[in-house]
C-alpha positions in Angstrom: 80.7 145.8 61.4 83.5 144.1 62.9 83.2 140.6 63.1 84.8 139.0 66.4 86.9 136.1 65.3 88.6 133.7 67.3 87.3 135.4 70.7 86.8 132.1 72.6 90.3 131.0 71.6 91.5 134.6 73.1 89.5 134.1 76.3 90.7 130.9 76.8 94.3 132.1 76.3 93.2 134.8 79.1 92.2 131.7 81.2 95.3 130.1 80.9 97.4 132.9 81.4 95.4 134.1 84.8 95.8 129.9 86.0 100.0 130.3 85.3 99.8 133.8 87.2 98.1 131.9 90.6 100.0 128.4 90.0 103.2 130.5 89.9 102.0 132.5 93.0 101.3 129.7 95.0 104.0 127.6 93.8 106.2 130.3 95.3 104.1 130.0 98.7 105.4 126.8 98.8 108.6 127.3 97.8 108.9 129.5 100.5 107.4 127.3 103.3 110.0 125.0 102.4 113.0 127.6 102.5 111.8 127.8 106.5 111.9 124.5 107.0 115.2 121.8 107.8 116.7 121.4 104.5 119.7 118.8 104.2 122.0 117.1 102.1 123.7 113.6 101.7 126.9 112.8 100.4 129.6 110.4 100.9 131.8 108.3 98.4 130.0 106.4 95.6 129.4 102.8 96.7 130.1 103.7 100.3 126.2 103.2 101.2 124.9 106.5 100.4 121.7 105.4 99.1 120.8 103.4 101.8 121.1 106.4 104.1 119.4 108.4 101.9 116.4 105.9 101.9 116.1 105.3 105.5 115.6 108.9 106.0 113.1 108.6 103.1 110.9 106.5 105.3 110.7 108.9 107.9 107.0 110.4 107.9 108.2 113.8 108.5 111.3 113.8 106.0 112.2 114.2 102.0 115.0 112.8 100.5 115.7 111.7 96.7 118.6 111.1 94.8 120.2 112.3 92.4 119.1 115.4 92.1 122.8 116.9 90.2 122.3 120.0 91.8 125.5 121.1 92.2 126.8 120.0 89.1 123.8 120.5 86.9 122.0 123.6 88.5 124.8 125.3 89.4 126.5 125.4 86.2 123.2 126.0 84.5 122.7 129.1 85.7 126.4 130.2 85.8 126.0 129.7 81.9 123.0 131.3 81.3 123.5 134.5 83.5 126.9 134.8 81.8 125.2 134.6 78.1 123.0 137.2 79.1 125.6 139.9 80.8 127.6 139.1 77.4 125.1 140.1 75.3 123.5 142.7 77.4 127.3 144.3 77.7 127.2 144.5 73.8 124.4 145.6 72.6 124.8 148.5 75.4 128.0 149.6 73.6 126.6 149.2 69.7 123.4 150.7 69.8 122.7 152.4 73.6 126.0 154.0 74.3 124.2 157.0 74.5 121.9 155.8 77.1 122.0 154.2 80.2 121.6 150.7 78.4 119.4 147.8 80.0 121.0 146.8 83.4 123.0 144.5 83.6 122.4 140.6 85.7 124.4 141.0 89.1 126.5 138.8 90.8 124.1 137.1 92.3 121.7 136.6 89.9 123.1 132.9 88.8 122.8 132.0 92.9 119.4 133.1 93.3 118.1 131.3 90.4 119.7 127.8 90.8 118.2 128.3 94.9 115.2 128.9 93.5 115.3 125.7 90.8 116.6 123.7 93.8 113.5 124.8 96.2 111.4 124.2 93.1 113.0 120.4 93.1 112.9 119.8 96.9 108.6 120.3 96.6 108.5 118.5 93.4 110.1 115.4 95.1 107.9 115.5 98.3 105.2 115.1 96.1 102.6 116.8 98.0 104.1 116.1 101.5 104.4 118.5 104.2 107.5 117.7 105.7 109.9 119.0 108.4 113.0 118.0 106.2 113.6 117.9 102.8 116.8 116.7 101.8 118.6 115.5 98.5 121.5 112.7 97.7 124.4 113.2 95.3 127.7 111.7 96.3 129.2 115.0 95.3 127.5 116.5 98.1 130.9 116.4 100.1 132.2 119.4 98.0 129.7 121.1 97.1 128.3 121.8 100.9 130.2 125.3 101.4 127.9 126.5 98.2 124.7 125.5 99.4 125.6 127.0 102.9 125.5 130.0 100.7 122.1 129.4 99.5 120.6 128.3 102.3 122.4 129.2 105.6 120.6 126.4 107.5 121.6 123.9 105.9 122.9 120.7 107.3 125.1 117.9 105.4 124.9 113.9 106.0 128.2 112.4 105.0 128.5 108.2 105.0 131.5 106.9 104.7 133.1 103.2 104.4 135.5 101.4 104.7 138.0 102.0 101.7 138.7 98.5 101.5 134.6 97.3 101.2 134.7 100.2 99.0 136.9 100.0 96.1 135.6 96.3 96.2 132.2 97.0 95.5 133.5 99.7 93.2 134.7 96.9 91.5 132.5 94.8 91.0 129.3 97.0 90.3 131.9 99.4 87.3 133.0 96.3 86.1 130.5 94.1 86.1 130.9 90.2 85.1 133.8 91.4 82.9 136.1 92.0 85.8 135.6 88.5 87.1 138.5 87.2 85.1 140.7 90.5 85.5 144.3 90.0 86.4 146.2 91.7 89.4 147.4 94.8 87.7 144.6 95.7 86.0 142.6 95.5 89.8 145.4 97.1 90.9 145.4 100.1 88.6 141.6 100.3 89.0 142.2 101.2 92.8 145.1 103.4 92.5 143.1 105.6 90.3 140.1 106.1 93.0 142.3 106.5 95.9 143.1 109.8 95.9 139.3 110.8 95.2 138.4 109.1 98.4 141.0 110.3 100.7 139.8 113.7 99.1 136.6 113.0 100.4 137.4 111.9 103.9 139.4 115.1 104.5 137.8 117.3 103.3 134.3 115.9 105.1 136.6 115.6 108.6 137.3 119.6 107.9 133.7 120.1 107.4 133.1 118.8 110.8 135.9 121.0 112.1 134.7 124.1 110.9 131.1 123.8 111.6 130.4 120.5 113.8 126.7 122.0 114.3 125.7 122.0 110.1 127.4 118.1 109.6 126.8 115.2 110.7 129.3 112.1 109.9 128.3 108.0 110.1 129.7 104.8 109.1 128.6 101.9 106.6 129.7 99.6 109.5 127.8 101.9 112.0 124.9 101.6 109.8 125.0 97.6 110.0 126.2 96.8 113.1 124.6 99.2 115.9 121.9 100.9 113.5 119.0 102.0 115.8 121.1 105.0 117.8 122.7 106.2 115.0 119.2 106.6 113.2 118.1 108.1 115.9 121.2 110.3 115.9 120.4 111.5 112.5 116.6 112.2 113.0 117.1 114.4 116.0 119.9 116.3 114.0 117.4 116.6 111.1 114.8 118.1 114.1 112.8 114.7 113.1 110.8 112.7 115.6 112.9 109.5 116.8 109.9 107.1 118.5 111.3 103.6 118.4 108.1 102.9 116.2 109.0 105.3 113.6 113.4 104.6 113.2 112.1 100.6 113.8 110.1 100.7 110.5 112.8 103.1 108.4 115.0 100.2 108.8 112.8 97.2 108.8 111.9 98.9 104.9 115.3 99.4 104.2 116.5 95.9 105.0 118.9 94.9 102.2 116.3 91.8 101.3 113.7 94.6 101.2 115.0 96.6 98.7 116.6 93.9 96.1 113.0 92.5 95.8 114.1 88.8 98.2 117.5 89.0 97.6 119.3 88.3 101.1 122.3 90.5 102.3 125.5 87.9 101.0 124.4 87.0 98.4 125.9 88.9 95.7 124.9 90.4 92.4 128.0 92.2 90.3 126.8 94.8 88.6 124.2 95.2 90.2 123.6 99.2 92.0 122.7 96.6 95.6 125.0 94.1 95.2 126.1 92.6 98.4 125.3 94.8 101.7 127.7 93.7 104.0 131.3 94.3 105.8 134.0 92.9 105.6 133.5 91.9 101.6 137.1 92.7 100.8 138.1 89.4 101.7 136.6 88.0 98.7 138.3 89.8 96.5 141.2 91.9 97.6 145.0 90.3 97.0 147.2 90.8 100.2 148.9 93.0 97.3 145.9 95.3 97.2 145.7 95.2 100.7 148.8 96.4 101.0 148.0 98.9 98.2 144.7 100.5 100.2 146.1 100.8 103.3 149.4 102.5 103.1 147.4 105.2 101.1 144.4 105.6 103.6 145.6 104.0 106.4 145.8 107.2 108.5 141.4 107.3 108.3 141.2 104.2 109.9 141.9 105.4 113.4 139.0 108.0 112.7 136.4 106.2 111.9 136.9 103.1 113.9 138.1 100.7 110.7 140.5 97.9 111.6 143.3 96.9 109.2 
C-alpha cells in the first residue's frame, strides 16, 4: 500500500501556485488599464524645484506621481544586462552542443524594452497604491534625457520639465551638497564647485528647449519663479496637459498642501536649513551667497537662457 506522505503540504503548494497564476493575471489587467491611461514624466535640474512639482501634482485626486523611481538608469540597464547575459549564453551553448539543431531561439531586440515597460507599468500601480487615476507619472531629474526612450515605450507619453534660475540653483546646490562644511569655504573652491555643474545644466536647458521643438504637444516646460510667483494658472496649465480636472477647489488645495511651511513640518519659506533636501524655497537666494565674481561666472556661461525663460541678470 502506498502511503500518501506530505499530500497536504503538496495541495497547498497547488494553492499557492493557482493564487500566483490569478495574482499575475490580474496584475496584468491592471497593468494594462494603466498603459491606456495619461502616463507622464518630471524632470528638470537637481535642486531646481522638481520635487515640489512633482508633489503638487501628487495631490491631485486623479493623478500619480512619486520620485525616484531610477527608471531610466536602473530599469533600463537592468534589463539591457540581463537580456544580453541570456543571448550570450544562448549563442553558445547553440554552437557547443545544438549545432546540429535549430538551437533554442534566441531574445530579440526588443526583448530588453518590453521588459523594463513592463517593470515600469508594474512600478506606476505599485505607487498608486490602489488608486484609480487618470495620470500616473514618475520624478527623476534625469528625466530630461531619458524622454526620447520612454516615447519609445509608451508613445503617449508626456514629459514635465522645471527649470530655475541657474543662479538660485547652483546656490542651493551648494548649500544642500555641502552642507555646514561649505559655510567657511573660500572663493575658489565655490568657484570650482559651479564651474563643474555648468555645463550639466546648460545641457539640460537645451536639450529640454529641443524637446519642445520637436514635439511641443508631449512636453510641457515651467519655471521655479513661475511656480512662486503666479502659481494658480500654471497649475492649472499642467492639469489640463495631464487631461486632469483644474476646479479652483482642487489646484487651491495641491498648493495650499505643498506650501513650503507644509512640507518642512513649520518651517517658513526663508528661513534656511543647509543641508537640508527643503532648504530655503525662495527666489532670488543667490544674493546671499553668490560673489559678484560668481556672478560673473554663471552668467557669461548661461546667460543666453535667461531671455527664455523670463530670468533677469
Amino acid at each position: 500500500m502506498v502511503k500518501l506522505t506530505g499530500l497536504r503540504h503538496d495541495h497547498s503548494l497547488v494553492r499557492e501556485a493557482r493564487n500566483a497564476v490569478t495574482d499575475w493575471f490580474q496584475i496584468n489587467e491592471e497593468l494594462r488599464r494603466i498603459a491606456t491611461r495619461q502616463i507622464f514624466f518630471v524632470g528638470g535640474a537637481p535642486r531646481s524645484g522638481t520635487t515640489w512639482l512633482q508633489q503638487i501634482i501628487d495631490q491631485h485626486p486623479q493623478a500619480s506621481c512619486r520620485g525616484e523611481g531610477l527608471f531610466a538608469k536602473e530599469i533600463f540597464s537592468l534589463f539591457d544586462g540581463v537580456i544580453a547575459a541570456r543571448r550570450k549564453s544562448l549563442a553558445a551553448k547553440n554552437a557547443e552542443i545544438f549545432s546540429h539543431t535549430k538551437g533554442y531561439p534566441l531574445p530579440g531586440d526588443g526583448d530588453s524594452r518590453f521588459l523594463a515597460a513592463s517593470a515600469i507599468l508594474l512600478a506606476l500601480h505599485q505607487q498608486a497604491d490602489g488608486r484609480d487615476c487618470l495620470a500616473y507619472g514618475e520624478k527623476t531629474p534625469e528625466n530630461v534625457f531619458a524622454f526620447p526612450a520612454f516615447k519609445q515605450l509608451f508613445p503617449r507619453a508626456k514629459l514635465i520639465t522645471i527649470l530655475r534660475d541657474p543662479r538660485d540653483l547652483l546656490t542651493s546646490a551648494w548649500h544642500f551638497f555641502q552642507g555646514k562644511n561649505g559655510k567657511n569655504a573660500d572663493e575658489g573652491t565655490k568657484l570650482a564647485f559651479f564651474q563643474s555643474a555648468i555645463s550639466s545644466i546648460n545641457q539640460g536647458m537645451r536639450v529640454t528647449l529641443n524637446l519642445q521643438k520637436v514635439d511641443p504637444s508631449s512636453c510641457w516646460m515651467v519655471t521655479y519663479e513661475q511656480l512662486h510667483q503666479n502659481p494658480v494658472p500654471h497649475v492649472e496649465g499642467i492639469f489640463r496637459f495631464l487631461g486632469l480636472e483644474t476646479t479652483p477647489a482642487i489646484v487651491g488645495g495641491c498648493l495650499a498642501a505643498t506650501r513650503f511651511d507644509k512640507m518642512t513640518g513649520g518651517r517658513p519659506a526663508g528661513d534656511s536649513a543647509n543641508g537640508s533636501f527643503l532648504r530655503k524655497g525662495i527666489v532670488g537666494d543667490w544674493r546671499s551667497t553668490l560673489s559678484p565674481a560668481m556672478n560673473d561666472l554663471i552668467l557669461q556661461e548661461t546667460g543666453w537662457a535667461f531671455p527664455i525663460f523670463g530670468w533677469v541678470p
